[in-house]
Short mmCIF file of the C-alpha atoms (twelve columns), coordinates in Angstrom:
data_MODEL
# 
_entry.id   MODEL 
# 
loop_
_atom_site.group_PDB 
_atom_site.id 
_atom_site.type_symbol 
_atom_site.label_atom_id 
_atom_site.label_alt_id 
_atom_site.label_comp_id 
_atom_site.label_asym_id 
_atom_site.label_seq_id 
_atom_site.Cartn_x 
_atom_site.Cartn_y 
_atom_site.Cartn_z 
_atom_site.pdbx_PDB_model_num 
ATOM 1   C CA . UNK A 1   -26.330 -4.921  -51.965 1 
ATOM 2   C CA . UNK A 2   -24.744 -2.565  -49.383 1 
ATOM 3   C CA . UNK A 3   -27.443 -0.402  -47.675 1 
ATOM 4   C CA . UNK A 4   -25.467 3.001   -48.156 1 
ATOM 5   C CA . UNK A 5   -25.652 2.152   -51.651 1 
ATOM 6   C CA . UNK A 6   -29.493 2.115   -51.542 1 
ATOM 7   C CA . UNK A 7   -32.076 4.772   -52.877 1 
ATOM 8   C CA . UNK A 8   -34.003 5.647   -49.934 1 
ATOM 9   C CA . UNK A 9   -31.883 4.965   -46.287 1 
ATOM 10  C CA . UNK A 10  -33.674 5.225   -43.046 1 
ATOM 11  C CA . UNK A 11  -31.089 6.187   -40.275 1 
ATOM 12  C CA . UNK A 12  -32.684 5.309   -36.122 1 
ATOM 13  C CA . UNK A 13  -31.321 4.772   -33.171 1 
ATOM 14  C CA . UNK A 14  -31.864 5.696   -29.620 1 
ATOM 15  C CA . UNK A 15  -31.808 9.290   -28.270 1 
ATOM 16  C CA . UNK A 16  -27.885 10.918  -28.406 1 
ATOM 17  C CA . UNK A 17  -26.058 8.556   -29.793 1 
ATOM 18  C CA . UNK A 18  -25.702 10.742  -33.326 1 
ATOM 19  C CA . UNK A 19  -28.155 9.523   -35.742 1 
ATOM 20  C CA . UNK A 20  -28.528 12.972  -37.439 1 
ATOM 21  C CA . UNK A 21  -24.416 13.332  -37.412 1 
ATOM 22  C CA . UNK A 22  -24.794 9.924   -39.540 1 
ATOM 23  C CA . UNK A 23  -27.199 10.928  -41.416 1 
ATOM 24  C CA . UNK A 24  -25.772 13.963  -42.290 1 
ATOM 25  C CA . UNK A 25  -22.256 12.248  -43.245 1 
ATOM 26  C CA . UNK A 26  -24.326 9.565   -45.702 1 
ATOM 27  C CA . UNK A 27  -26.314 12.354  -47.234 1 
ATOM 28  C CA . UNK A 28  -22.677 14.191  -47.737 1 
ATOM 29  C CA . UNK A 29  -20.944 11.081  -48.870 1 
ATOM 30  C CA . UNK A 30  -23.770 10.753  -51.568 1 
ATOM 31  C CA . UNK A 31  -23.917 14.210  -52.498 1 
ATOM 32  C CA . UNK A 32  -19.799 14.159  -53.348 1 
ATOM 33  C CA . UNK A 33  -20.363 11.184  -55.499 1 
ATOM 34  C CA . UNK A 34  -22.524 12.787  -57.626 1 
ATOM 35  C CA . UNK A 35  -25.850 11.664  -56.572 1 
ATOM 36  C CA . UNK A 36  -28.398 14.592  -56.065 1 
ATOM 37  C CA . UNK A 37  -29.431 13.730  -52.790 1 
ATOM 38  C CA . UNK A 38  -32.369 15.179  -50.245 1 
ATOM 39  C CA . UNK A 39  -31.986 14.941  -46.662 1 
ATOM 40  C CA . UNK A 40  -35.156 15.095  -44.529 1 
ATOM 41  C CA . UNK A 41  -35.528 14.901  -40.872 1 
ATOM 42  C CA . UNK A 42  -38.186 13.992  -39.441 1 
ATOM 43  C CA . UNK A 43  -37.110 13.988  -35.632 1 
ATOM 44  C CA . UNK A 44  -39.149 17.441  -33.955 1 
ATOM 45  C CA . UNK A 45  -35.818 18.298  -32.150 1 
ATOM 46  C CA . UNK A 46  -34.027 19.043  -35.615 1 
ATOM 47  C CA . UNK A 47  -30.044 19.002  -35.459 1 
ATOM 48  C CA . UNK A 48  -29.499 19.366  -39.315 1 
ATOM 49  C CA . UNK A 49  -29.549 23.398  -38.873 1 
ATOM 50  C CA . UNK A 50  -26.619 23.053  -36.298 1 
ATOM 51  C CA . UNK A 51  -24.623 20.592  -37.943 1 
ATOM 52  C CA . UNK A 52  -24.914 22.691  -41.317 1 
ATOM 53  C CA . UNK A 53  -24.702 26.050  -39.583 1 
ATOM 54  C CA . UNK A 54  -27.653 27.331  -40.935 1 
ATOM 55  C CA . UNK A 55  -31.146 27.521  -41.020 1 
ATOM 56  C CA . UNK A 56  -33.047 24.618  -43.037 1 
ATOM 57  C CA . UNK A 57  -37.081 24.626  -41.980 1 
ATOM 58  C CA . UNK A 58  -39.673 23.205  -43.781 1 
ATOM 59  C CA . UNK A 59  -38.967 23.578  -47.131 1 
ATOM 60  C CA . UNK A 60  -36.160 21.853  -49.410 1 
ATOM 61  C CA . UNK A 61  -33.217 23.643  -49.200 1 
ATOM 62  C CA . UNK A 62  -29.801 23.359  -51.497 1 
ATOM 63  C CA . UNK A 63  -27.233 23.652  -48.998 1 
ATOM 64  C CA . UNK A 64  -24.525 21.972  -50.747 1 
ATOM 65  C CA . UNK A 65  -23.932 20.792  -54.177 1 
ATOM 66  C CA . UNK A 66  -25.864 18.032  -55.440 1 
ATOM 67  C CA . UNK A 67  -27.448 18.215  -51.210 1 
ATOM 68  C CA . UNK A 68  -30.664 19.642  -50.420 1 
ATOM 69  C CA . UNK A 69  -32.248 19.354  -46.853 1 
ATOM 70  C CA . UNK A 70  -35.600 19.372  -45.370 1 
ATOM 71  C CA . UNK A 71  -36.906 19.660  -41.530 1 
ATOM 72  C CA . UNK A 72  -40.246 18.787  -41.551 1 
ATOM 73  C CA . UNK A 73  -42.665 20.990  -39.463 1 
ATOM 74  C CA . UNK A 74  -44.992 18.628  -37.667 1 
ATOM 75  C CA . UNK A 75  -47.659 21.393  -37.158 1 
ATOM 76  C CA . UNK A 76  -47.413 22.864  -40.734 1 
ATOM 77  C CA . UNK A 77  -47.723 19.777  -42.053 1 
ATOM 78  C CA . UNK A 78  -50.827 19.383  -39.251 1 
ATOM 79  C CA . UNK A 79  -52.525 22.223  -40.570 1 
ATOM 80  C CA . UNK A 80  -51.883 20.746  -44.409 1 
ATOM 81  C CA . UNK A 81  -53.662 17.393  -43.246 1 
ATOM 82  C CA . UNK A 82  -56.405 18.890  -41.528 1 
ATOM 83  C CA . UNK A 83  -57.040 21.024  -44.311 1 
ATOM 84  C CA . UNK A 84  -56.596 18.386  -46.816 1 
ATOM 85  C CA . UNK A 85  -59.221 16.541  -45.014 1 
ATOM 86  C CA . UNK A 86  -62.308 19.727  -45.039 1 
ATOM 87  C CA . UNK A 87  -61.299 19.465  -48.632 1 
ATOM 88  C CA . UNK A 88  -62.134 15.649  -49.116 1 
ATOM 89  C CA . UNK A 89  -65.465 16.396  -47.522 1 
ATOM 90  C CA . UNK A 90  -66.115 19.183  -49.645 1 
ATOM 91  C CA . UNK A 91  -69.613 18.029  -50.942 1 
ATOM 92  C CA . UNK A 92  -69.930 15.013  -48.991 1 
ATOM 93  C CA . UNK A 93  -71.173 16.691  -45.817 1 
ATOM 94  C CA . UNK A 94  -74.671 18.362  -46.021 1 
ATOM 95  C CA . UNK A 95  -73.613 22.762  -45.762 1 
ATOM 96  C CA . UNK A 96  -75.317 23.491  -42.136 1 
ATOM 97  C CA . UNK A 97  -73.415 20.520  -40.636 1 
ATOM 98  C CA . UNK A 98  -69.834 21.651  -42.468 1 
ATOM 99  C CA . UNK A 99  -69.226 24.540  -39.834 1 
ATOM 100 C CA . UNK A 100 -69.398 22.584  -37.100 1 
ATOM 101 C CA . UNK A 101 -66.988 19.533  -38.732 1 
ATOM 102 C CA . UNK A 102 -64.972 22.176  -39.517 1 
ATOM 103 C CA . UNK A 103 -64.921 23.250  -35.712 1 
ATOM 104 C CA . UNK A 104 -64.026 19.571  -34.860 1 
ATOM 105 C CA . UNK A 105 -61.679 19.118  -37.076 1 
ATOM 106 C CA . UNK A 106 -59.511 22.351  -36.058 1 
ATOM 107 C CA . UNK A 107 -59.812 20.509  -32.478 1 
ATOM 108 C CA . UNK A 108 -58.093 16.996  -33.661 1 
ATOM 109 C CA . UNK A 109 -55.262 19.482  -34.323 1 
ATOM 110 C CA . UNK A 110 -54.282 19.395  -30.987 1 
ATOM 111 C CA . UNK A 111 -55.112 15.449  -30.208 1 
ATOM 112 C CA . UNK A 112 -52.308 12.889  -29.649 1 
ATOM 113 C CA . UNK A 113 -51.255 11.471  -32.909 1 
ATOM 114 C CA . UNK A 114 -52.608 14.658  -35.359 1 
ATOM 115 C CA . UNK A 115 -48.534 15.190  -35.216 1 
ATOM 116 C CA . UNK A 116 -48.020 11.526  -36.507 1 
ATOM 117 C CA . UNK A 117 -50.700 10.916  -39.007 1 
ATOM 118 C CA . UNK A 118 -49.615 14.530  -40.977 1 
ATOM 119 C CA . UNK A 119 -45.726 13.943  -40.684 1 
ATOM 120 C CA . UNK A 120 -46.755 9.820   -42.276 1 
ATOM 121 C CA . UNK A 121 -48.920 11.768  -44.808 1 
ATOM 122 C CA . UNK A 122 -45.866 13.549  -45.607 1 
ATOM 123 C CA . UNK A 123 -43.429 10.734  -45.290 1 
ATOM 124 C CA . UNK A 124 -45.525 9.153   -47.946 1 
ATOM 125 C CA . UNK A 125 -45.668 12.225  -50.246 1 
ATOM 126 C CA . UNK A 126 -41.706 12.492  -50.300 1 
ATOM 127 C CA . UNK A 127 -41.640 8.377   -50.745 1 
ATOM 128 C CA . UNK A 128 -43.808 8.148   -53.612 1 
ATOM 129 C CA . UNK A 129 -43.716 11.669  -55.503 1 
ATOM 130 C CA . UNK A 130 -40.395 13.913  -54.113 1 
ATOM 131 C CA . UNK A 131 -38.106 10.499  -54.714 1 
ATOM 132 C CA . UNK A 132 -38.413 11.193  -58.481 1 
ATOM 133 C CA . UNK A 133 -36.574 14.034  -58.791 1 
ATOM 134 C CA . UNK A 134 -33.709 12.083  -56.428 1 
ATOM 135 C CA . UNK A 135 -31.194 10.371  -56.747 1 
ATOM 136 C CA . UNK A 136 -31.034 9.531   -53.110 1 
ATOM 137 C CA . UNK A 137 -33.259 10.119  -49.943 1 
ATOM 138 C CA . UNK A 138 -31.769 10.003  -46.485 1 
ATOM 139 C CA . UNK A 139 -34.362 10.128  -43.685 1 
ATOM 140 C CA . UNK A 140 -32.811 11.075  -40.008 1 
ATOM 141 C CA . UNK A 141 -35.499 9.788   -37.912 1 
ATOM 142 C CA . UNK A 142 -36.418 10.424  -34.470 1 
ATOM 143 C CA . UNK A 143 -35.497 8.152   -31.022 1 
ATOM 144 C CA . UNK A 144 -36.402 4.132   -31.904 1 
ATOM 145 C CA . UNK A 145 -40.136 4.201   -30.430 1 
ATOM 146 C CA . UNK A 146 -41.071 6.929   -32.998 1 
ATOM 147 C CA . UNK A 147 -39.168 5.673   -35.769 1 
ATOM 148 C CA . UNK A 148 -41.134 2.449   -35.219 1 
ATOM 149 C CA . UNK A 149 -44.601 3.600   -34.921 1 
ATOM 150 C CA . UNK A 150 -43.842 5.487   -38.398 1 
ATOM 151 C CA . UNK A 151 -42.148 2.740   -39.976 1 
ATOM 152 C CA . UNK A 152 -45.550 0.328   -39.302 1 
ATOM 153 C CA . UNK A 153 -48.002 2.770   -40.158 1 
ATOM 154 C CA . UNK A 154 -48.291 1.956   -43.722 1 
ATOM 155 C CA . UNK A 155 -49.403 -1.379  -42.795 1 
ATOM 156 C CA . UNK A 156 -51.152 -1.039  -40.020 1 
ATOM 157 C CA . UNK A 157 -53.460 2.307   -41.610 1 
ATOM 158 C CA . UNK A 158 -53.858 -0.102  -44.907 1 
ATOM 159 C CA . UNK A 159 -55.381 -2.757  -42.860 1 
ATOM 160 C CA . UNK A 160 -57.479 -0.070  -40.503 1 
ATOM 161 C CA . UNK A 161 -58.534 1.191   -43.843 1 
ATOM 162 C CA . UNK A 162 -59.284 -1.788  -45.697 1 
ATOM 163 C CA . UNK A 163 -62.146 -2.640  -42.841 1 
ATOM 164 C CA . UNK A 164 -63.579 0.608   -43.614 1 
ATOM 165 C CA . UNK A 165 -63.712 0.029   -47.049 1 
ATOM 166 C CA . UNK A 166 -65.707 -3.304  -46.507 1 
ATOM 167 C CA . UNK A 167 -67.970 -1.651  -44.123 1 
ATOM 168 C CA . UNK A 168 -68.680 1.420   -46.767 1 
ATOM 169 C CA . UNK A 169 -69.238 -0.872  -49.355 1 
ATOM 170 C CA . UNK A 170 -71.796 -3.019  -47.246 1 
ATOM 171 C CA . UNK A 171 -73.455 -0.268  -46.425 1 
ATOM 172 C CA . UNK A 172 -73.256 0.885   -49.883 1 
ATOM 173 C CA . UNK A 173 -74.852 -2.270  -51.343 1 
ATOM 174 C CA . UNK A 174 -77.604 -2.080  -48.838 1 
ATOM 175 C CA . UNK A 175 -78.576 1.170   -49.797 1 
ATOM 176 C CA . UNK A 176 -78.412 0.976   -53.354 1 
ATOM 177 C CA . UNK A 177 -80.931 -2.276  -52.815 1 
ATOM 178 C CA . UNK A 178 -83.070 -1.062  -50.700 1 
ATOM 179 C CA . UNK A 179 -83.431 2.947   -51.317 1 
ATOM 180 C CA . UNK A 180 -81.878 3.326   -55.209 1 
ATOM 181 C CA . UNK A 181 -83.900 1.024   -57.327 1 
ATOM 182 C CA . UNK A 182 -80.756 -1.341  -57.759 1 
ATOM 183 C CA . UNK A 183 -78.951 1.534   -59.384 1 
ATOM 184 C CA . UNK A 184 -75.000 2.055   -57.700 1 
ATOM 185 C CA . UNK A 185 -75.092 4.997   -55.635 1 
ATOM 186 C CA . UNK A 186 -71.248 7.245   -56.061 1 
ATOM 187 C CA . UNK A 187 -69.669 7.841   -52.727 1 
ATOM 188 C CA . UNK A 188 -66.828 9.969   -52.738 1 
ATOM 189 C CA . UNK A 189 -65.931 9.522   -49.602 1 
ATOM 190 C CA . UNK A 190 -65.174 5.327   -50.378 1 
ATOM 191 C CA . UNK A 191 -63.210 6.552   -53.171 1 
ATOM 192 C CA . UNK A 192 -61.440 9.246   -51.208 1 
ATOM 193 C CA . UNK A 193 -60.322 5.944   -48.782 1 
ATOM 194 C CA . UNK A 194 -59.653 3.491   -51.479 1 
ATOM 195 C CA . UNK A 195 -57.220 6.162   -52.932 1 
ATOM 196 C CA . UNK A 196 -55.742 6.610   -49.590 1 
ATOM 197 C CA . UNK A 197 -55.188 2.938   -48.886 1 
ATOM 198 C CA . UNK A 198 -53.824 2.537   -52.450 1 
ATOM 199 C CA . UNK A 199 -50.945 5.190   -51.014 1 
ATOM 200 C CA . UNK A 200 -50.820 2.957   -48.224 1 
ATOM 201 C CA . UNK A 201 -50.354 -0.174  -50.380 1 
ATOM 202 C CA . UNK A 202 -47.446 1.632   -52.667 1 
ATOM 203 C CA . UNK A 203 -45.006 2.963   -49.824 1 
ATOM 204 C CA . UNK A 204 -45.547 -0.814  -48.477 1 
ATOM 205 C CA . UNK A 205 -43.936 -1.965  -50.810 1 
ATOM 206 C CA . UNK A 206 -41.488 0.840   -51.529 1 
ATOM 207 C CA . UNK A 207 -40.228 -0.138  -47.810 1 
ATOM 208 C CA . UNK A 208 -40.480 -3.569  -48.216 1 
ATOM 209 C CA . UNK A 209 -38.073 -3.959  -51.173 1 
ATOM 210 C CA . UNK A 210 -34.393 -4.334  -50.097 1 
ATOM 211 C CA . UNK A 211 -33.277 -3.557  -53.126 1 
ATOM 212 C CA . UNK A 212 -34.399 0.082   -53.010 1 
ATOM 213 C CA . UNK A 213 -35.048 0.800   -49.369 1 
ATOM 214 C CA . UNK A 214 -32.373 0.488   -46.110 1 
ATOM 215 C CA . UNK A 215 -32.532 0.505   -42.698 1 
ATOM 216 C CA . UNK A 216 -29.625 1.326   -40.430 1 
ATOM 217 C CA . UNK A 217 -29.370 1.936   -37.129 1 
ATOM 218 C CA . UNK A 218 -26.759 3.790   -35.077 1 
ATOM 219 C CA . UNK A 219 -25.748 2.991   -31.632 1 
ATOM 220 C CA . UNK A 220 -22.534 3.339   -29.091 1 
ATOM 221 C CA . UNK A 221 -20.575 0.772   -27.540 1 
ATOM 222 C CA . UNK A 222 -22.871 1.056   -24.134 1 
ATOM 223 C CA . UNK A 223 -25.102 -1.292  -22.625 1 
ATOM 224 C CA . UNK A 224 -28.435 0.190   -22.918 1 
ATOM 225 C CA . UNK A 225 -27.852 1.204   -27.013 1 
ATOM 226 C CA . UNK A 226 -27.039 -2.159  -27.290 1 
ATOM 227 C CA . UNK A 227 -30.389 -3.643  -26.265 1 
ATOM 228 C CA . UNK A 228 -32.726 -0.702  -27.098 1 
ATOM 229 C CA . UNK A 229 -31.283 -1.757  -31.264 1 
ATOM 230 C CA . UNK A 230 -31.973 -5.137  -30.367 1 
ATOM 231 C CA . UNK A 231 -35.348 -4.781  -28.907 1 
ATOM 232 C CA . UNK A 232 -36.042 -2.408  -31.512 1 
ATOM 233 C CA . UNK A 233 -35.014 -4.699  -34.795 1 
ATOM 234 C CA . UNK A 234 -36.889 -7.486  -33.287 1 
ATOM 235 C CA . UNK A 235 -39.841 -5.234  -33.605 1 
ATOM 236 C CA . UNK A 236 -38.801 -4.191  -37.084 1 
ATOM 237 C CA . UNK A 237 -39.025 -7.486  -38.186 1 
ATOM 238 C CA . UNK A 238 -41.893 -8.413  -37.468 1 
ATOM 239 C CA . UNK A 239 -43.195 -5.998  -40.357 1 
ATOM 240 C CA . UNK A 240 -40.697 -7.314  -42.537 1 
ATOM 241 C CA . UNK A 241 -38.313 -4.476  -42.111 1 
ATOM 242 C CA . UNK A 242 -34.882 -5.493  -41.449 1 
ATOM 243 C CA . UNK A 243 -31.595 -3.649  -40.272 1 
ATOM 244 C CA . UNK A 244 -28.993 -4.578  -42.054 1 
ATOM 245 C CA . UNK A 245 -26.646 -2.052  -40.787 1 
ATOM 246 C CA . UNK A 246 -25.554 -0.615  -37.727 1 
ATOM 247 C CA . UNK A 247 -23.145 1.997   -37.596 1 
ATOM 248 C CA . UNK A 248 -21.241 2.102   -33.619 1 
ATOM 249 C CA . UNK A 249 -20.177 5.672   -33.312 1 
ATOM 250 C CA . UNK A 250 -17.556 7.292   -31.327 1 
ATOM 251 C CA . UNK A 251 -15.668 4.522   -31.057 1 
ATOM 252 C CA . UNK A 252 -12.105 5.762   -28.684 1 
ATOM 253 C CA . UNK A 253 -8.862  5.922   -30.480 1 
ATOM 254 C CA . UNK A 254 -6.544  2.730   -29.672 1 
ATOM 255 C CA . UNK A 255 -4.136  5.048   -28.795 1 
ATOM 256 C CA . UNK A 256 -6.484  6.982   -26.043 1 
ATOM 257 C CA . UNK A 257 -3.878  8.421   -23.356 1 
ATOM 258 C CA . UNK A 258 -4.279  8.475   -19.874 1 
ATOM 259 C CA . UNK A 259 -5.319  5.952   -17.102 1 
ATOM 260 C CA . UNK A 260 -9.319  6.721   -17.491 1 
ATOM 261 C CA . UNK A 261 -9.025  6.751   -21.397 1 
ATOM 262 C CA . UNK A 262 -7.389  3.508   -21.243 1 
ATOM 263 C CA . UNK A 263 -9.458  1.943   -18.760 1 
ATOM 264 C CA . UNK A 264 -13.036 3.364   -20.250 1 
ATOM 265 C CA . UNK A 265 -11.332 2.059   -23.944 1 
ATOM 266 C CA . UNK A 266 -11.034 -1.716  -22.268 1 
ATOM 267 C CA . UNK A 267 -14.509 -0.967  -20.615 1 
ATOM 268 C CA . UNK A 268 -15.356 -0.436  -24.885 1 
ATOM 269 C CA . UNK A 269 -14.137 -2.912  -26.074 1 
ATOM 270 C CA . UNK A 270 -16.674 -5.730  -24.032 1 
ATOM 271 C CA . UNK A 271 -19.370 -3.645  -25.484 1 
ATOM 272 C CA . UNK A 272 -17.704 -3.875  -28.965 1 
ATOM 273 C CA . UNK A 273 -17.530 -8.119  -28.537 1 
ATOM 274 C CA . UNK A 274 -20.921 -7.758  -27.040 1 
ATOM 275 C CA . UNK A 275 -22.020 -5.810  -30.569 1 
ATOM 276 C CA . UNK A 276 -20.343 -7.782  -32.942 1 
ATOM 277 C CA . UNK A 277 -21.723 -11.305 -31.197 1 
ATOM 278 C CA . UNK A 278 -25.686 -10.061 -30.793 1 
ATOM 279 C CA . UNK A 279 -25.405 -8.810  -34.645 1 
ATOM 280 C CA . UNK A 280 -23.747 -11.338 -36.725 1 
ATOM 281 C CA . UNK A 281 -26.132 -11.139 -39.602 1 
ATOM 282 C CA . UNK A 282 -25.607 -7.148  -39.949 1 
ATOM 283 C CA . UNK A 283 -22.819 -5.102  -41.538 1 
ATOM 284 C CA . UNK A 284 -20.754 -3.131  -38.544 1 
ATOM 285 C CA . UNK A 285 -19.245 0.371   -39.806 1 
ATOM 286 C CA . UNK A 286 -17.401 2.050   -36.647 1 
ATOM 287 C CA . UNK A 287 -16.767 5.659   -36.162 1 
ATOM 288 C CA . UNK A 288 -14.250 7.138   -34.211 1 
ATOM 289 C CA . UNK A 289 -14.898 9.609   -31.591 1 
ATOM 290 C CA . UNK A 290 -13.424 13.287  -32.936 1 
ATOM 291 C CA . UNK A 291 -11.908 15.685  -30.245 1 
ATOM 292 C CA . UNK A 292 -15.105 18.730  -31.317 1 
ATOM 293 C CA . UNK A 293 -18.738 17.775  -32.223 1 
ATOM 294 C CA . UNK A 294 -19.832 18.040  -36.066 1 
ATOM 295 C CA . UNK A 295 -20.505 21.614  -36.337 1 
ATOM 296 C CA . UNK A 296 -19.097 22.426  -39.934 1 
ATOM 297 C CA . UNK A 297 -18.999 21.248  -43.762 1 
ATOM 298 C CA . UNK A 298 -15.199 20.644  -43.571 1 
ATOM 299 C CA . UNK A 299 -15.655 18.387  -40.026 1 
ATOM 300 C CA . UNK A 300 -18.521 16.551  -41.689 1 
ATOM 301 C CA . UNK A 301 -16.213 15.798  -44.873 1 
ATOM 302 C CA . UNK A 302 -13.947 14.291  -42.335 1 
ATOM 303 C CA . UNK A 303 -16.588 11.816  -40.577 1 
ATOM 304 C CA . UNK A 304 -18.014 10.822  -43.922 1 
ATOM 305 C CA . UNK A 305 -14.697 9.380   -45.063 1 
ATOM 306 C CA . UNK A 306 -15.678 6.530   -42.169 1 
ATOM 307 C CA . UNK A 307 -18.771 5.626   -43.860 1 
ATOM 308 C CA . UNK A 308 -17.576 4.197   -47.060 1 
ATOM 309 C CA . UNK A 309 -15.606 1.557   -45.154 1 
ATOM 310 C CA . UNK A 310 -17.137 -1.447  -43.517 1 
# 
């Protein structure tokens, strides 16, 4: 099974080399065939806006038929997590002590990796409830290091959960012997995390299975894009996520005029040998480079023509 014919497609890549130009062009592809599709980024510097020419922000937007679109507003979605937490607590934290967990809690806001746990909360949310009313999701992620550390989350917080779990439960047991007359104490915070890591467990294996979930990667005929994909589906792997596609955009016409053009198109076409001998176990779709950037519908109609061959 072709990944552009999969549910939910995960488009990475390195910085600039138009990941959210693919992304768009998949999501439009889909959208023309008749699939009501939803296309979310979740890269901070959004580009959807410009290449639509209008204004998406954080909530789902129909900006085309049968396409919707969806930046996702790491410190709304912040403020949603934190807040989702003081609600978990809710009764589980004795009422003089709530002010000041409140007061730390508002401070995690601004810690390194708030941002990352609230856009994987969301991630998850879109995975396992928005997908319903889909027929397609198309997530333009940001630069390869992010896209990573999002990608392994849901196994890495399962397992970080899962040791909390066996360490609430011990303690659980010890109290209910000692302090409870033998009688099982409730804990809502244990079944706040066992919910959580049951969220976990689901968009595991909604990644996991290739027959619903892709992962394609776009990179240009250069050296460093080359190994950056490399280095970075190596990595992939080795949570069981594999790229099965990479897309090599702006590729120069074979009729490029001019000295330079023809000598920087030879200079390509190493990189393109280089490409196809590194990734002989992935699908290659190339792109031409267009004389103007993807600014409008009728441009991106164009470009999307490209990603229906391979």
């Amino acid at each position: 099974m072709r990944e552009l014919e999969k549910k939910i497609i995960f488009v990475g890549g390195k910085g600039g080399v138009g990941k959210s130009t693919s992304a768009a062009a998949i999501a439009w592809k889909s959208a023309k065939e008749g699939n009501k599709t939803l296309l979310i980024s979740t890269d901070p510097a959004h580009n959807l806006g410009d290449i639509f020419d209008q204004k998406i922000g954080g909530k789902t937007n129909l900006i085309a038929e049968n396409l919707y679109a969806l930046e996702i507003d790491p410190e709304i979605e912040t403020t949603k997590y934190i807040n989702s937490v003081k609600e978990n607590i809710k009764g589980t934290v004795n009422a003089t002590m709530m002010q000041e967990v409140h007061r730390q809690l508002d401070t995690a806001k601004a810690s390194p990796g708030a941002d990352e746990a609230a856009l994987f909360d969301k991630l998850i949310s879109i995975i396992l409830e928005e997908s319903e009313h889909f027929d397609k999701l198309i997530f333009d992620t940001a630069p390869t290091g992010h896209t990573i550390r999002l990608l392994s989350l849901p196994e890495l917080m399962g397992v970080w959960i899962e040791g909390l779990l066996k360490r609430r439960k011990k303690t659980n047991d010890n109290y209910t012997q000692l302090l409870n007359d033998g009688e099982p104490i409730e804990d809502p915070i244990y079944d706040v995390l066992k919910e959580r890591k049951d969220r976990f467990q689901k968009a595991r294996e909604v990644l996991l299975n290739p027959n619903y979930t892709g992962f394609i990667f776009v990179l240009n005929a250069e050296r460093l894009p080359i190994l950056e994909t490399k280095k970075a589906m190596e990595l992939l792997d080795k949570y069981h996520l594999h790229v099965r596609t990479l897309i090599v955009n702006k590729i120069l016409p074979e009729n490029a005029d001019g000295e330079f053009w023809q000598q920087r198109k030879e200079y390509e076409n190493q990189y393109v040998s280089m490409i196809e001998e590194t990734f002989k176990q992935q699908q290659l779709v190339y792109v031409p480079l267009l004389a103007k950037d993807i600014t409008s519908k009728q441009q991106l109609e164009k470009i999307s023509y490209y990603y229906g061959k391979g």
